[in-house]
N, C-alpha and C positions, 0 to 999 in steps of 0.2 A: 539373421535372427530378429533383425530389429524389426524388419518389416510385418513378420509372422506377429509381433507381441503386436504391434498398431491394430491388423487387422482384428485380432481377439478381441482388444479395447474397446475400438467400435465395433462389433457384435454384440460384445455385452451390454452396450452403452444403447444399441437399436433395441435389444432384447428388454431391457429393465425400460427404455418407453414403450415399446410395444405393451409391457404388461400393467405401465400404467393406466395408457390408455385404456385397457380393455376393462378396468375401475374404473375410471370416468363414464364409459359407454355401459357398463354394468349398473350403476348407483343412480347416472344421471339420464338414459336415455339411449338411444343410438344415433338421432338427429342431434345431441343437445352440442350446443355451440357454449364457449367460456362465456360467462357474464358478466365480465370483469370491462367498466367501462372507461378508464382510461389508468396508464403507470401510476403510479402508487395510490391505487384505490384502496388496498390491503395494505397496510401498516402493523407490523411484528411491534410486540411490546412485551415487558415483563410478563403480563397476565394471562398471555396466550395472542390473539389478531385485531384489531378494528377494519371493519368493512366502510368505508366513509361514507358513501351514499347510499347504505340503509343504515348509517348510527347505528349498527352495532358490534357490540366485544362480545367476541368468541372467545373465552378462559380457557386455559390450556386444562386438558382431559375434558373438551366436551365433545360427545361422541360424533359431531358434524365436521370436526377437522380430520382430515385424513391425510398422512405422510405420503408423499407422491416423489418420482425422481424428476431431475430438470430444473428450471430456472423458475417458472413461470408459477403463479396462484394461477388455479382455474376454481371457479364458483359455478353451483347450482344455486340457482332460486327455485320457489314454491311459490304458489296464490296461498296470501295468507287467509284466505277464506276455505274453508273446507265443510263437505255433506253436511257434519255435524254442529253446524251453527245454523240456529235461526236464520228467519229471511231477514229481519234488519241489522244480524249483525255482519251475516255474507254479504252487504249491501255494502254496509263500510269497508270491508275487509276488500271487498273485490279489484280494488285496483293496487291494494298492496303488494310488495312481496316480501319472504323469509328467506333466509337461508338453507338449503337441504344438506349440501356440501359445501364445503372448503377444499381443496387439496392442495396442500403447503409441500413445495418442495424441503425435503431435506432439513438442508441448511437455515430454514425459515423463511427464508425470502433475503438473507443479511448480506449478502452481495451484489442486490441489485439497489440499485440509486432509486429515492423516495418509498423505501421501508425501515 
């Protein structure tokens, strides 16, 4: 019997990433790779995330965080220049980036070392 409960475990456990993945590839692209550029890039706080190398807090309820199963934060970025700016302000803008998503495991991230 023990065996048969394992194998369900992990099926469900392939099953709930397979479906997160397919929100990541849904939200963020089909090519899009995590952007997250080294361990505790994302740090959990009171307020909701800090992303360290774009300076910015994500406050909890803003609709760019997305609950995800797994360990790992995976980030989308965006060009923070978009159609609807001027040419000098997509000037500036164009080497920026924003955040589009977050996807926060679970737990927050609260079990992994440098969150």
């Amino acid at each position: 019997m023990k065996v048969f409960v394992c194998i369900c475990v992990l099926s469900m456990a392939t099953a709930a990433s397979a479906q997160s993945q397919s929100k990541i590839t849904e939200l963020c692209g089909a090519e899009h790779i995590n952007e997250i550029a080294a361990p505790g890039e994302v740090m959990s706080n009171p307020n909701g995330f800090y992303v360290k190398s774009l300076g910015v807090q994500l406050s909890l309820g803003d609709p760019r965080i997305v609950q995800a199963v797994g360990s790992e934060f995976h980030l989308c970025l965006r060009s923070a220049a978009t159609p609807s700016n001027d040419a000098s302000r997509a000037a500036i803008l164009q080497d920026r980036q924003e955040v589009k998503y977050l996807f926060v495991p679970f737990n927050g991230g609260k079990d992994r070392p440098g969150t």
